[in-house]
N, C-alpha and C positions, 0 to 999 in steps of 0.2 A: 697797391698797384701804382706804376708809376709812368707817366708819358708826359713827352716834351711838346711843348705848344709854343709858339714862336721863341724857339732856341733856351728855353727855361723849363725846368724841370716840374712838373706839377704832379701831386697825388691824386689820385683821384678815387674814391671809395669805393669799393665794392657793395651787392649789396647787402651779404652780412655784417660789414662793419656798420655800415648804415644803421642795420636791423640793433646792432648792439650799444650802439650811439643812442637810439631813439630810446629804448628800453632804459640805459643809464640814468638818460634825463627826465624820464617822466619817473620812474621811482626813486628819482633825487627830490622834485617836486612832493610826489604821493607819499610817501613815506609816513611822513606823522599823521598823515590824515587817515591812511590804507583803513585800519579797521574797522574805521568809525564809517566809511562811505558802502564799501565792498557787503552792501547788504547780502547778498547774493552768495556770498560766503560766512558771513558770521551771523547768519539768523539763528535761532534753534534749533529747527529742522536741520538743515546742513549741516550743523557743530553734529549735532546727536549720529547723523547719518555716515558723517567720517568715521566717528570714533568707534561707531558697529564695526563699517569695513576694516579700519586694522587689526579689533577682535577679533573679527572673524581668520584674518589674512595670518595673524597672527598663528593661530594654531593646524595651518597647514604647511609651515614650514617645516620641515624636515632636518635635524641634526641642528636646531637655531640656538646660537649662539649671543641673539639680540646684537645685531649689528647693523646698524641701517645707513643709507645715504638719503638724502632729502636733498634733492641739487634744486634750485627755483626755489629755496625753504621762504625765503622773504622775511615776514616777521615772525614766524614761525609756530603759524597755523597748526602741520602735521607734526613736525619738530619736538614741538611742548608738548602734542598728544604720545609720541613715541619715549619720549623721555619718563611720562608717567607712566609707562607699561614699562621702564627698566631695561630698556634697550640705550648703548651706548649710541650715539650719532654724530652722524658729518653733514653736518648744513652746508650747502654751498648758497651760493645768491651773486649776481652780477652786480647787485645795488651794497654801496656803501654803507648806505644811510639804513638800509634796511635791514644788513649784518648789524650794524652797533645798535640798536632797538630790539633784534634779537640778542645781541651779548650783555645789555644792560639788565634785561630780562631774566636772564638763563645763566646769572653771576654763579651761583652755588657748582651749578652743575657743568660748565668751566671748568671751575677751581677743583673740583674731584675727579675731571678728566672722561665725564662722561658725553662730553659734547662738544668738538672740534668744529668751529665754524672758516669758512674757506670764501674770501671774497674775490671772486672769480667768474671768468664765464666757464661756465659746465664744459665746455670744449679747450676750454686753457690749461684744468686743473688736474694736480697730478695725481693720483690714485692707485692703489694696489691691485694687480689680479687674483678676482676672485675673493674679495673683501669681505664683502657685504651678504649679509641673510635676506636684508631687505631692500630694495632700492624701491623709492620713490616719488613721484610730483605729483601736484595738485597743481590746477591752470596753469602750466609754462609751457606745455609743445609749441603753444600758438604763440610763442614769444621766441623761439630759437629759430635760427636761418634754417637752419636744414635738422629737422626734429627728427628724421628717418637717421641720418649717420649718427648724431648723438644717442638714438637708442643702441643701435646697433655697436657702439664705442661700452655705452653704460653694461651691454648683456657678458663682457667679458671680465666685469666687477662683483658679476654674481657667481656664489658659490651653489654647488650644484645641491637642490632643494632646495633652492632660494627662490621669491615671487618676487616680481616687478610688478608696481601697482603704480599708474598710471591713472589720474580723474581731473571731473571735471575740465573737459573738451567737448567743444560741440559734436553732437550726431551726424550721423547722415541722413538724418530726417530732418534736420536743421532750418533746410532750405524750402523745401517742399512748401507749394502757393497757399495754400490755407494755414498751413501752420505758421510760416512769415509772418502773416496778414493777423491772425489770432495771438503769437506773440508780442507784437509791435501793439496792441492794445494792453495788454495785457502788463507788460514792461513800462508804458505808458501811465499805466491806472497805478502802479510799484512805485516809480518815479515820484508822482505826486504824493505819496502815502509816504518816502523816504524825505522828503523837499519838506512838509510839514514838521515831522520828525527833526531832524536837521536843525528847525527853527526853531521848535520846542526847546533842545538845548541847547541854542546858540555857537550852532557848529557851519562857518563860511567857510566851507575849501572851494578853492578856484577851480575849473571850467580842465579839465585834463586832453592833451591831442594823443590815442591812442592808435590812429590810423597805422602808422610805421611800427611801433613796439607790438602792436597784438596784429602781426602780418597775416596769418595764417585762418584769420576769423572774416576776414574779406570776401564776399561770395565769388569775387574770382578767382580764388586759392584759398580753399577751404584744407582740413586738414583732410588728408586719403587714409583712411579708415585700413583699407583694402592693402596700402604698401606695408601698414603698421603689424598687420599681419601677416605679411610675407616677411617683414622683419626678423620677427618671434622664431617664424618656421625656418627659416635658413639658419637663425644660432640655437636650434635644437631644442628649444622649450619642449617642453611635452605637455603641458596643458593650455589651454588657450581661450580665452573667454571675455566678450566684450558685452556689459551691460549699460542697454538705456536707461535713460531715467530721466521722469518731468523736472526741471529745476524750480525748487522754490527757491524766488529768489528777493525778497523784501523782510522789516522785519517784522510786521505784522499780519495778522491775518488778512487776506485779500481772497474775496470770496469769488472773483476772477477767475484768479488761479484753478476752479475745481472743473469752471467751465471750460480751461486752456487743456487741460488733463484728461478731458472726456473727451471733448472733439481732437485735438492734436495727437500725431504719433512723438514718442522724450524728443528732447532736442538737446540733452546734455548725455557723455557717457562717461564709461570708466573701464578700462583694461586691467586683466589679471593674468598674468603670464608666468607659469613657473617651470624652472630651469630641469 
């Protein structure tokens, strides 16, 4: 967008380009560090708990032809799990640095053409209708300017019997005053247990600003659970189902966590939407 301020022409951002600026430069920085810090993603638990759900997700596809999209793939967390289950895939990622870490990784499967990587914002890239068997992300809604039109764009890439699997997003129990107050200890007691950890193997990543790139995790604009499902229902899904779930999120046992899980209602979910 462009306006003139004394007689000279000035740009002035909007504020998804903002949202995608912020996003570019922190996973320009995090990149080589993402795996090693993102306890909360590559513990045991969560590794083990993904690769259930796309077994599962897996055999309720209908007419599957193993063809997925992973748009937000990053290093590619689900990417590498769907590629060992023999699905061809299309990673996309807005991060640079974080497609060539997935392409250095995922040489073979490249080279055989089972894995198309796309360095792009998910709103830029260009795509077939009705592609894909599977479409899906793990933590990016909270990263997209407007996560309601890119699903709504994504649901006309799916073939019909196809699921959308969406995870890892905060609940709408997220916020609620005990459970804040019980996570903030708890994330807290993870913190310290990861900081030790870290030292143990001599791993300094720098201090990350994620305020502007993870927009949508701000208690002022948290993600609307509720639009996500109006979403689904206007492009005709026919099943619809959103599960909580407590996040573990360190990587060792933290006996915290069992008291966060008893007294707390999840503060993490995951959506399963098929066409």
């Amino acid at each position: 967008m462009r306006r003139i301020i004394g007689g000279i022409p000035t740009t002035v951002e909007s504020l998804q380009e903002r949202i995608h600026r912020a996003n570019v430069t922190l996973h320009r920085l995090e990149a080589r560090y993402y795996d090693s810090i993102h306890s909360e993603i590559y513990n045991r638990n969560e590794q083990v708990r993904i690769t259930f759900t796309l077994t599962v997700i897996d055999k309720f596809i209908e007419d599957d032809q193993k063809t997925a999209l992973d748009f937000g793939a990053g290093t590619g967390n689900l990417t590498k799990k769907l590629l060992q289950m023999e699905y061809t895939v299309t990673a996309i990622d807005i991060s640079r640095e974080m497609c060539e870490i997935l392409r250095e990784s995922c040489r073979n499967y490249l080279r055989s053409g089972k894995l198309k990587i796309i360095n792009s914002t998910i709103e830029d890239a260009v795509l077939d209708r009705a592609e894909f068997d599977l479409i899906c992300c793990y933590s990016v809604l909270h990263h997209l300017p407007d996560y309601l039109d890119v699903l709504q764009e994504l649901s006309g890439h799916l073939r019909k019997g196809g699921i959308m699997y969406l995870d890892h997003e905060s609940s709408p129990f997220c916020c609620s005053g005990l459970a804040q107050k019980m996570k903030h200890f708890y994330l807290q007691s993870e913190g310290l247990f990861d900081q030790l950890y870290f030292k143990s193997i001599g791993l300094h990543a720098p201090s990350f600003d994620y305020a502007l790139a993870d927009w949508w995790t701000a208690k002022e604009h948290r993600i609307d659970h509720r639009k996500i499902e109006d979403v689904f229902k206007k492009e005709g899904f026919r099943f619809i189902t959103r599960i909580d779930y407590h996040q573990k999120t360190g990587w060792f046992l933290n006996p915290f966590f069992y008291v966060y899980k008893r007294i707390c209602k999840p503060d993490t979910c995951l959506w399963l939407a098929k066409k």
